[in-house]
C-alpha angles and dihedrals in degrees: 000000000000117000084234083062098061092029106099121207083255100068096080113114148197087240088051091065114108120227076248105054101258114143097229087199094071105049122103093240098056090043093050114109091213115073094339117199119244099222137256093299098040133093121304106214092070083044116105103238101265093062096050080048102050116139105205091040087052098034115137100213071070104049098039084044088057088212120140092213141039105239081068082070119104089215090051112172104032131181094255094059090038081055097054083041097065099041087052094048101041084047120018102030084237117119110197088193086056091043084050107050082050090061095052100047094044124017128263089263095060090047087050094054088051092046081058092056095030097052093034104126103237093216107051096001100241117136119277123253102227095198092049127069089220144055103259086215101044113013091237094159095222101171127045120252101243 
């Protein structure tokens, strides 16, 4: 069985939540069953190689800065995190600058509890892949092939 398949719609959490606003609960890698990845915050030796390497996860305007999330950043938003927002939202309908700006009006765990509504498959419940069309436990095509 995938993990998406046991993974309900519930199990998003705040420490799930990227510096740049991606929801880690939600990518393909962390939902795998082999080699998952732990998340952004996780341990890097069961991360693949471009996560570990990261640059806005392992950006030192972050870490001097001390700050969890992006939108802290005085250069917010940079080019690097523009970049990852249009290929999310050109690809994958997920915008990290929206998830963002949620986060800062309102707290992370009000942005989890709306990821929970928001990925929840319509069909069996289970969290949405957002790199996927479908829905990995049950095959509900939720977002159009383009």
């Amino acid at each position: 069985m995938k993990p998406g398949a046991t993974t309900s719609a519930k199990s998003i959490k705040a420490a799930l939540i990227a510096p740049c606003g991606m929801n880690c609960g939600l990518c393909y890698a962390y939902m795998r069953e082999e080699k998952a990845c732990p998340s952004c915050f996780g341990n890097d030796e069961d991360k693949n190689k471009s996560c570990v390497q990261c640059r806005i996860r392992n950006c030192e305007k972050r870490a001097v800065g001390g700050f969890k999330y992006c939108f802290a950043c005085k250069d917010f938003p940079c080019a690097r995190l523009k970049q990852l927002d249009k290929r999310y939202r050109t690809k994958y309908v997920m915008s990290m600058l929206d998830n963002l700006e949620h986060i800062r009006q309102f707290g992370v765990r009000e942005f989890v509890r709306r990821e929970k509504t928001r990925w929840a498959c319509p069909e069996c419940g289970r969290t949405l892949c957002v790199h996927k069309v479908e829905c990995v436990s049950c095959g509900y095509e939720w977002r159009s092939r383009t």
